[in-house]
N, C-alpha and C positions, 0 to 999 in steps of 0.2 A: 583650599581651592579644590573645589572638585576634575575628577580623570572623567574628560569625554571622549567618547567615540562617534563619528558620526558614520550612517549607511546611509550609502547611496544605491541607488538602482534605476534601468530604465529597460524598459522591456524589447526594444529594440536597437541594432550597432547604430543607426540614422540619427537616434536620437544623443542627447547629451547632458551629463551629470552636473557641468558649471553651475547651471541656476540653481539647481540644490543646493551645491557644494555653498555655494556662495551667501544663500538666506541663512547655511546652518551658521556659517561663521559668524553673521551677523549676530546670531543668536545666541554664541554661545558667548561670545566677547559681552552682551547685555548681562547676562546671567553670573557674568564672572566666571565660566569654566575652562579648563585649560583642554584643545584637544591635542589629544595622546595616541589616537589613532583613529585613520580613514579606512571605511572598509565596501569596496564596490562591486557590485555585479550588473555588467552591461549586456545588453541583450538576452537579458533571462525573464521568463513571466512570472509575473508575481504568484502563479499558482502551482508557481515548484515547489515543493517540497527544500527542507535543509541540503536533502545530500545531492541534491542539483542546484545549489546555489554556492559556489565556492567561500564567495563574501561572506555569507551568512554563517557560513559554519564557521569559518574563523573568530567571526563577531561571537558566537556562540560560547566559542569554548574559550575565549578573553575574557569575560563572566563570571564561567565558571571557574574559571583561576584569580579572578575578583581582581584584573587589573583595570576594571572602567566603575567608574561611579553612574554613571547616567551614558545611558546611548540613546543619540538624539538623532532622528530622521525627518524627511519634508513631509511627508503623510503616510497614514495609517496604510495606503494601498500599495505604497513603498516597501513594506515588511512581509504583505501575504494579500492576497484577496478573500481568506476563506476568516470567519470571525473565531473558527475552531485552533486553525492553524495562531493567530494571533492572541488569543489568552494562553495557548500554553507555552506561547514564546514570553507572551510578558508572566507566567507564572515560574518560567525560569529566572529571570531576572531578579522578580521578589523571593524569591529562594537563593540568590546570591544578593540580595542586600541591594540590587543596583534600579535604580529610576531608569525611566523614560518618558522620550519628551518628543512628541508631537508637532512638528508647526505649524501644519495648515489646521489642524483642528486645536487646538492650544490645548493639548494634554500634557500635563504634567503629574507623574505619579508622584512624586514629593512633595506636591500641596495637599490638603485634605480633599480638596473636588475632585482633584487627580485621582486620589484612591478612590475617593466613592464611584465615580464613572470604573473604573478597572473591574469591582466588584457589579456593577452593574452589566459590562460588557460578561465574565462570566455566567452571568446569568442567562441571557440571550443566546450563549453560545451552549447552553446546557440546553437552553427550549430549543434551538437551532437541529440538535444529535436526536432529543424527542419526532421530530417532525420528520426527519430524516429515516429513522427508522419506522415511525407510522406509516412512511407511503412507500418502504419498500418493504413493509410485511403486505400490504393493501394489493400492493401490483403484482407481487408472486400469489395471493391469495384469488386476484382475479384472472392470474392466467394459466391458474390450475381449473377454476371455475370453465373456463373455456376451454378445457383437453386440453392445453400446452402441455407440452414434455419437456421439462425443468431438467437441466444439468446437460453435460457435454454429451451432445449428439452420437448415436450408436456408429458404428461400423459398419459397411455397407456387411450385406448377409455372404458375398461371395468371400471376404476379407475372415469374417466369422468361421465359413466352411472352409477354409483352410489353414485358419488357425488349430481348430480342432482334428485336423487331419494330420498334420504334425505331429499333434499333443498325442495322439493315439500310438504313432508310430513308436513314440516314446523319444522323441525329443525332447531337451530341457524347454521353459521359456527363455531363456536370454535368445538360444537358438531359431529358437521358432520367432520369435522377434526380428531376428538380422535375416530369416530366409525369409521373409513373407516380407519386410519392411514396413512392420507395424512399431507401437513402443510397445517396452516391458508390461508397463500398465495396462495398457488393453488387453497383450493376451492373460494374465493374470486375473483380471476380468471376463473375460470370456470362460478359463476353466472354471473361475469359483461359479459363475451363472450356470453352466454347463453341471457341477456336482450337483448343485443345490434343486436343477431340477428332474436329478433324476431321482427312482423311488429308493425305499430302503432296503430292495433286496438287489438293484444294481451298483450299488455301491460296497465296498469293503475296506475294513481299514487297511493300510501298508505299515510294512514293519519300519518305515522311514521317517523317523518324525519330520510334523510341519510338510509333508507332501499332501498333495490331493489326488486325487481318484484318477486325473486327468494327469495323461502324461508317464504313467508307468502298467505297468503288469494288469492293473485290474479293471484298468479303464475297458469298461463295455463295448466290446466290437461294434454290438445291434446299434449301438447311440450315433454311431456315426453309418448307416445302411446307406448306401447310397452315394457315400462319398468315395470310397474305392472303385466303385464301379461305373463313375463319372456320373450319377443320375443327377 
């Protein structure tokens, strides 16, 4: 006799698992399966992910300790909405040896149709990842086409000018980050932008490995003209 588990889900607290609960038993009593374990998540959407689904991770990792032969659910939109998210939950399964069984659409991966639709639904779900990234190479390509400025928005220039006013004075960045209330990142960004455009006879190396120009002894007064004297 095969070890079932049955999942339940419903994407809202209003709603309720009985009618599920209730068709799978029917089903599993037909089939001859014995269940061994309920696994439910209430009020979660189907477009969570595992590690926001409590239920499902436990069903997961029951699996992968192989103590279910088949987990049996009311329908496919019960397990995920995404067709990606669902073959690689059902390609866990067949890597732990266990079936899955469908009821509103009658899948069954332990019959032969069963496996053939699985192997079909990866297919779908590979053209799915193609299409995907066709139209987000497409949209970044047309909104460079239009002047877009792709990536995280700059810094207002006033945030800039006194970032570099710090860095000159010879402040560290962590420092210049907590006085100015910018992150790490940004000012780190602004001195590597800041060395990279000045020329090669304003810059010099420091006896400091992994420092930059910015921030100690050699940083060019002229680069920042105007910021000491409030222009």
């Amino acid at each position: 006799m095969k070890r079932a588990a049955i999942y339940l889900r419903v994407s809202t607290t209003d709603q309720s698992v009985d009618n599920q609960r209730r068709e799978l038993i029917e089903a599993a009593e037909r089939h001859g399966w014995q269940i061994v374990a309920e696994y439910v998540d209430e009020g979660v959407s189907g477009s969570k992910g595992r590690d926001k689904r409590a239920g499902l991770d436990r069903l997961c990792k029951a699996v992968t300790r192989r103590e279910i032969d088949v987990v049996a659910a009311w329908s496919v939109d019960r397990l995920g909405r995404s067709l990606q998210h669902l073959v690689t939950f059902l390609s866990e399964l067949h890597g732990a040896g266990c079936d899955l069984y469908l009821h509103r659409q009658g899948l069954d991966t332990s019959t032969p149709a069963g496996r053939a639709l699985f192997g079909m639904m990866g297919i779908f779900a590979e053209f799915e990842r193609a299409l995907i990234v066709e139209r987000t190479m497409a949209g970044l390509a047309r909104a460079r086409a239009n002047g877009k400025r792709l990536g995280r928005p700059k810094v207002a220039s006033e945030v800039e000018t006194a970032v570099l006013a710090s860095l000159a004075t010879g402040n560290g960045v962590v420092r210049t980050a907590r006085e100015i209330g910018c992150g790490v990142g940004t000012v780190q960004r602004i001195r590597r932008e800041a060395c990279h455009d000045l020329s090669p006879r304003e810059t010099r190396p420091t006896p400091t490995a992994g420092r930059h120009c910015v921030g100690d002894q050699s940083w060019p007064r002229r680069r920042l003209s105007g910021v000491d004297s409030g222009a």
